[in-house]
DRENTORSE-588933 format. One line per 4 residues: their letters; for each residue x, y, z of C-alpha. Coordinates in Angstrom, 2 decimals, always signed. Layout:
REM DRENTORSE-588933
a) X Y Z ~ ...
REM end
This chain:
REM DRENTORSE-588933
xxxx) -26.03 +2.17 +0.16 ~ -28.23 +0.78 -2.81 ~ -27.46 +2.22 -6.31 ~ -29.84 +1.98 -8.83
xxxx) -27.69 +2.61 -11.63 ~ -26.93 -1.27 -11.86 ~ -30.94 -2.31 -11.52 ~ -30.74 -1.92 -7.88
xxxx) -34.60 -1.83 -6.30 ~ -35.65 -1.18 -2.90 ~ -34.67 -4.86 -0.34 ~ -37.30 -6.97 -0.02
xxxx) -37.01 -11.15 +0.44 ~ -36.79 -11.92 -2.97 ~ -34.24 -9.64 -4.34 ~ -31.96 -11.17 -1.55
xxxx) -30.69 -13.58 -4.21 ~ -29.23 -11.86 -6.54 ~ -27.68 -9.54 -4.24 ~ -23.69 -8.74 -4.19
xxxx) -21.79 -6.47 -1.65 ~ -18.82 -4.91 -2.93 ~ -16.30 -2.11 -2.17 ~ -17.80 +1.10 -3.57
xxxx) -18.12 +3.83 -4.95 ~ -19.91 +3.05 -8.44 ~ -17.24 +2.33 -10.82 ~ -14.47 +0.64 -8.68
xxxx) -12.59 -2.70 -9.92 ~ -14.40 -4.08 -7.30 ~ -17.29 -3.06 -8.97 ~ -16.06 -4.47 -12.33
xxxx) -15.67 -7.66 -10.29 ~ -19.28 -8.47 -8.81 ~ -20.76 -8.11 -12.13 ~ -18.42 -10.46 -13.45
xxxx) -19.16 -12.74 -10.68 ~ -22.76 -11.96 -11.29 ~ -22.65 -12.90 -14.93 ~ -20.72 -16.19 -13.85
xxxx) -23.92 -17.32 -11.40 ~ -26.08 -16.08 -13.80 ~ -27.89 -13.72 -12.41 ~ -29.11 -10.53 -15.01
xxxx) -29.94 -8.08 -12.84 ~ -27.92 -7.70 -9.79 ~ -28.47 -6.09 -6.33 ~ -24.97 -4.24 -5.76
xxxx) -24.71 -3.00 -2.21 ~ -21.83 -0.05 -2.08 ~ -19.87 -0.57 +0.95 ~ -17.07 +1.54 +2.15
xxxx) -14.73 -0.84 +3.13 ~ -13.96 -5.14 +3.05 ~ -14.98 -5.16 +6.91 ~ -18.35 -3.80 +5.86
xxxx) -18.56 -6.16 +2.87 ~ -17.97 -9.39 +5.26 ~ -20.92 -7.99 +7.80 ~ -23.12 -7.12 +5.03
xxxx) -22.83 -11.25 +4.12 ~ -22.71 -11.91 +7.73 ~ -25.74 -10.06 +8.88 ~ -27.68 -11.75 +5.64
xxxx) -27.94 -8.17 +4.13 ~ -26.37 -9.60 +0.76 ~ -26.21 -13.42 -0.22 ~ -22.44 -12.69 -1.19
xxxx) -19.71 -10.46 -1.13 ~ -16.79 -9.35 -3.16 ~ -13.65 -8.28 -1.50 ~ -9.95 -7.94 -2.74
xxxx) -7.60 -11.20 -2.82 ~ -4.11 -10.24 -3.77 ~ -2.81 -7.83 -6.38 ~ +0.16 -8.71 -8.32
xxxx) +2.15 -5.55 -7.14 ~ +1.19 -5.27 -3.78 ~ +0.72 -8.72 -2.77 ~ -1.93 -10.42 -0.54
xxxx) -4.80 -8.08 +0.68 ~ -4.27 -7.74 +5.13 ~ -7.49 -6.65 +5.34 ~ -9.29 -9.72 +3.81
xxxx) -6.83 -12.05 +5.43 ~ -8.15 -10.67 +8.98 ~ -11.48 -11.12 +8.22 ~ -11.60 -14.82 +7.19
xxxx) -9.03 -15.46 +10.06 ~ -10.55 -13.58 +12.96 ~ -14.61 -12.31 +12.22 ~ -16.45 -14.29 +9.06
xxxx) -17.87 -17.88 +8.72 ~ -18.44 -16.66 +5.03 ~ -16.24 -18.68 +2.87 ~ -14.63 -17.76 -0.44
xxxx) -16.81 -19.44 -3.09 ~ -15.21 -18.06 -6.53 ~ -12.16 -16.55 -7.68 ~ -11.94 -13.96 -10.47
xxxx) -8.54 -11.87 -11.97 ~ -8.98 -8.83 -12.82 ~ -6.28 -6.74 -15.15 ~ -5.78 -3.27 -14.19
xxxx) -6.13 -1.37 -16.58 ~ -5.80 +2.62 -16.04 ~ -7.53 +5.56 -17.95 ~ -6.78 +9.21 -18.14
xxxx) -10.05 +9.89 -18.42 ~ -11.46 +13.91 -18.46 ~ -14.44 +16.00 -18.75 ~ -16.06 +15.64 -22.57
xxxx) -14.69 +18.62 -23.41 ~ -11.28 +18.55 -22.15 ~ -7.83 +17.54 -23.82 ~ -4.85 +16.56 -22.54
xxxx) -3.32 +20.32 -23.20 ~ -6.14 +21.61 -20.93 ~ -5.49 +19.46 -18.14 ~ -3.83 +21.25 -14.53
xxxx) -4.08 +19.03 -12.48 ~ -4.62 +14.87 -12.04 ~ -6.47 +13.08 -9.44 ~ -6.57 +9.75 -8.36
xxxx) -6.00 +6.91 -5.28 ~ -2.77 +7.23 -4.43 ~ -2.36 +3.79 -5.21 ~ -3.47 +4.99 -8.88
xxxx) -1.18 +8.13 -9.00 ~ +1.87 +5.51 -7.95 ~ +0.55 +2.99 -10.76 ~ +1.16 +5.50 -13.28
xxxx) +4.11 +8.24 -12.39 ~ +5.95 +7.47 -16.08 ~ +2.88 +8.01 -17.93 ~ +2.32 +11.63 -16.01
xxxx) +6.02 +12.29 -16.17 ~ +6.16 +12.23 -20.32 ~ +2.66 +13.16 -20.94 ~ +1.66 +15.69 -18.56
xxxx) +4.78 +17.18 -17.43 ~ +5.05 +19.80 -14.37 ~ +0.80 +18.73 -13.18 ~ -0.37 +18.54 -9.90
xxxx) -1.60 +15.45 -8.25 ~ -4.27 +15.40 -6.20 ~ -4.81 +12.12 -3.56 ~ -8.75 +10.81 -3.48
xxxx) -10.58 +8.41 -1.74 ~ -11.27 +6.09 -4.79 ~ -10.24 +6.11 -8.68 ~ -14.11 +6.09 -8.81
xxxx) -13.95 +9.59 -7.14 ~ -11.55 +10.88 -9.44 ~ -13.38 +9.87 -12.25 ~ -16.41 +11.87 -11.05
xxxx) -14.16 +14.85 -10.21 ~ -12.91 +14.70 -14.21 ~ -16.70 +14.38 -15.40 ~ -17.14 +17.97 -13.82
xxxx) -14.02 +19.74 -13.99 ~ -12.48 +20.60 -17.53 ~ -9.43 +21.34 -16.18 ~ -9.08 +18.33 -13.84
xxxx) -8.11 +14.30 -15.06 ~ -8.58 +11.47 -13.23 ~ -7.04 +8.42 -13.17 ~ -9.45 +4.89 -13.61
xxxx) -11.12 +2.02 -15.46 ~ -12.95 +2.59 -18.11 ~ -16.75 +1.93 -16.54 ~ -15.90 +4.45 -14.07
xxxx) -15.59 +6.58 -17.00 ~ -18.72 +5.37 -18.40 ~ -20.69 +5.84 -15.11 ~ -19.97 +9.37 -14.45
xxxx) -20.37 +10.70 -17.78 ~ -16.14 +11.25 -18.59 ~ -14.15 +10.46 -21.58 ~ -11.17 +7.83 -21.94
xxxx) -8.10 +10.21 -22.80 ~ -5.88 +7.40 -22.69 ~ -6.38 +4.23 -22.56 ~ -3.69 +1.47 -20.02
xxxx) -1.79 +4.01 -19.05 ~ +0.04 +2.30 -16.01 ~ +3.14 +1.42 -15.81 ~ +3.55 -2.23 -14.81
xxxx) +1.31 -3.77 -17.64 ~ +1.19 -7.06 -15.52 ~ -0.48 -5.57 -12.63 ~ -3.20 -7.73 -11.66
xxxx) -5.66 -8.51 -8.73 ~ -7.54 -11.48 -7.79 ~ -11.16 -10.48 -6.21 ~ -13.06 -13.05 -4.09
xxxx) -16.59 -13.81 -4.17 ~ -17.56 -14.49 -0.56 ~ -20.62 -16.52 +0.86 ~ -22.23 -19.02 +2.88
xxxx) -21.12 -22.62 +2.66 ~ -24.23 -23.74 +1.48 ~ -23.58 -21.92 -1.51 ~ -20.06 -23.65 -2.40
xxxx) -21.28 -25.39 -5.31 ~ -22.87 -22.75 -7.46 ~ -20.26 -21.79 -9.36 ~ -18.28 -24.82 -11.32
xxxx) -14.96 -25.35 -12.75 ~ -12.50 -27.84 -14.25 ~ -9.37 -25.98 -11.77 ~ -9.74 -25.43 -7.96
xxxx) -8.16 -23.64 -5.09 ~ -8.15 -24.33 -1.42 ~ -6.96 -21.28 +0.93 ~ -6.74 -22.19 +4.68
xxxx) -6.25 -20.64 +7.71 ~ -3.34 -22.66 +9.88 ~ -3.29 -21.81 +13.68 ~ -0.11 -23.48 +16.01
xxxx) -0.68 -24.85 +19.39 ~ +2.47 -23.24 +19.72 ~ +5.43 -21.20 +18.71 ~ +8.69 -23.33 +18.30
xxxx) +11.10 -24.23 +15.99 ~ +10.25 -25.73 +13.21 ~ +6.76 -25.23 +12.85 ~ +6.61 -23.68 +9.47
xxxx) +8.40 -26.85 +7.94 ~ +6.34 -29.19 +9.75 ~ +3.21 -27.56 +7.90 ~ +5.32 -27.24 +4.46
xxxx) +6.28 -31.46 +4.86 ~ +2.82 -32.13 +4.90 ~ +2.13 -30.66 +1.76 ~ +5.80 -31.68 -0.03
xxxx) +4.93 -35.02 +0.89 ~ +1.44 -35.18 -0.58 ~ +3.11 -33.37 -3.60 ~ +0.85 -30.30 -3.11
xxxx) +1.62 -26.98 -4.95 ~ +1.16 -23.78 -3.02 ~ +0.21 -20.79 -4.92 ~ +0.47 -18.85 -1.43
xxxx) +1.94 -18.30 +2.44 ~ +1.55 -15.27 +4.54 ~ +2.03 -15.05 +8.38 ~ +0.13 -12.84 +10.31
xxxx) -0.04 -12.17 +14.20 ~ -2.78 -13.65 +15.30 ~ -3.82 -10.39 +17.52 ~ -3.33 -12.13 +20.84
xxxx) +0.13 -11.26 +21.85 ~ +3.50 -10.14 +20.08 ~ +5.21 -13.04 +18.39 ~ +1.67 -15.12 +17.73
xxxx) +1.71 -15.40 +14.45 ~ -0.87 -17.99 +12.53 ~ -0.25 -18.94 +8.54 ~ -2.81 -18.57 +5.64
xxxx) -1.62 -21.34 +2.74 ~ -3.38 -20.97 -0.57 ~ -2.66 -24.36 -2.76 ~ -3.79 -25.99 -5.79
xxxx) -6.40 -28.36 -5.71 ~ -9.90 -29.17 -3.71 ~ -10.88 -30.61 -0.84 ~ -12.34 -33.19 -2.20
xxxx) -8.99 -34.79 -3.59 ~ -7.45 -37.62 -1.98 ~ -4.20 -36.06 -1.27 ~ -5.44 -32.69 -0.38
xxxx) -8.08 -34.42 +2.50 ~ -4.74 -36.64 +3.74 ~ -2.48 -33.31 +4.14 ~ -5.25 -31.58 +6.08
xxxx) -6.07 -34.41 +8.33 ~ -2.03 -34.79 +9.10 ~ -2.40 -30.86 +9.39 ~ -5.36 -31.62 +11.94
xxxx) -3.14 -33.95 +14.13 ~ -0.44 -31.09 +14.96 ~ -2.59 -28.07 +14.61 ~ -4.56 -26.01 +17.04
xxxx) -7.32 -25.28 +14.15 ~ -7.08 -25.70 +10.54 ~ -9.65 -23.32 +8.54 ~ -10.76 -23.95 +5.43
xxxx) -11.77 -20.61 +3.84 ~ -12.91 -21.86 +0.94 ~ -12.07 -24.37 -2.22 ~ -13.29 -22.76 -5.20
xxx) -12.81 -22.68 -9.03 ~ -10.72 -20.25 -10.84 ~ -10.77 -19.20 -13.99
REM end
């Protein structure tokens, strides 16, 4: 889906470019995120491409729909995102080629008419409702919730219902014509998430930056004691930081599990290109999903 709120036209070659999949609807952080992005590779007028989940997002980049791709990284609360982790492991060649943070900041936001006393009932991701249960507790006592697909959603349910809040950022708010009621309204204040933008290799060098990241994929030949320390030596002894390390099962059998390592530094440093050649020795595969700049 192509929305030409955000100066989307009709696909043809040349709009290819400047085109950005992310995880829709209009209005979503990940929406917040690919015009950041798009603002970073300087591009004015972006294609945004609505998809309706990260799996959809890594085809659309893929299949050469979009030039890149936004998906969700890891959120401070919830930790890394599964979904994106599968992806670069098991179906994508696309590579991660920036890295952007993204506060989340809740709204109560509401119809233009409404006010907080004529609110019944608040609607929201569930994620959002959970974000934000001491806010609704003091300030709207004795509501009902109601579970959506999207904050997005819920701000278009507010925009149209007087009687109905929804819980979001504030451009979802500004996209579907509802007010801000209240403004950070979630509990954590540190809640955070880091969005990737995803392309092809060629591409690695567009976006610039005085601090790098490296995340890999690490696959064993096989499971045995002492694997995970082998992998952590490498990088104690090359005095490596790692900002990251997840198992997952590597979809093959029960008890196959393969590690994704996020570190600081690029590729192209000397110690970082020594640990991943050691790595290369003892591995089955090491996969380099990207080394990128963050801000």
């Amino acid at each position: 889906m192509i929305d030409d709120r955000f100066g989307a036209t009709d696909w043809h070659p040349m709009s290819y470019d400047n085109s950005i999949a992310f995880l829709g609807p209009a209005g979503t952080y990940s929406n917040e995120a690919a015009l950041r992005f798009a603002a970073r590779l300087g591009i004015e007028e972006p294609r945004l491409v609505e998809c309706t989940s990260f799996d959809e997002v890594f085809d659309c980049v893929d299949d050469g729909v979009t030039r890149f791709g936004v998906v969700g990284k890891e959120n401070s609360l919830e930790g890394p995102v599964t979904a994106t982790l599968d992806n670069f492991a098991f179906r994508t060649d696309a590579v991660i080629l920036a890295e952007e943070v993204i506060n989340v900041s809740h709204c109560l936001v509401a119809h233009p008419d409404a006010e907080l006393d004529t609110i019944v009932r608040v609607a929201s991701h569930p994620q959002g409702i959970a974000q934000c249960r001491r806010f609704l507790a003091t300030e709207l006592p004795g509501r009902t919730t109601l579970a959506v697909s999207s904050t997005a959603e819920s701000a278009r349910l507010a925009a149209a219902d007087p009687t109905c809040a929804g819980i979001s950022n504030a451009l979802a708010a500004e996209l579907h014509g509802a007010k801000v009621l209240c403004r950070n309204i979630q509990d954590n204040p540190e809640n955070q998430t880091a969005f990737a933008l995803v392309g092809r290799l060629s591409d690695a060098e567009l976006i610039s930056g005085d601090r790098h990241k490296t995340s890999l994929a690490l696959f064993l030949r096989a499971d045995k004691p002492g694997a995970l320390q082998m992998i952590l030596s490498e990088f104690t002894y090359a005095d490596i930081n790692l900002t990251m390390l997840q198992s997952r099962p590597t979809k093959k059998q029960l008890g196959d599990y393969m590690f994704f390592v996020e570190l600081d530094g690029s590729i192209h440093d000397f110690d970082v290109q020594t640990a991943l050649d050691c790595l290369r020795l003892k591995l089955r595969e090491v996969k380099v999903l990207g080394s990128y700049p963050v801000e």
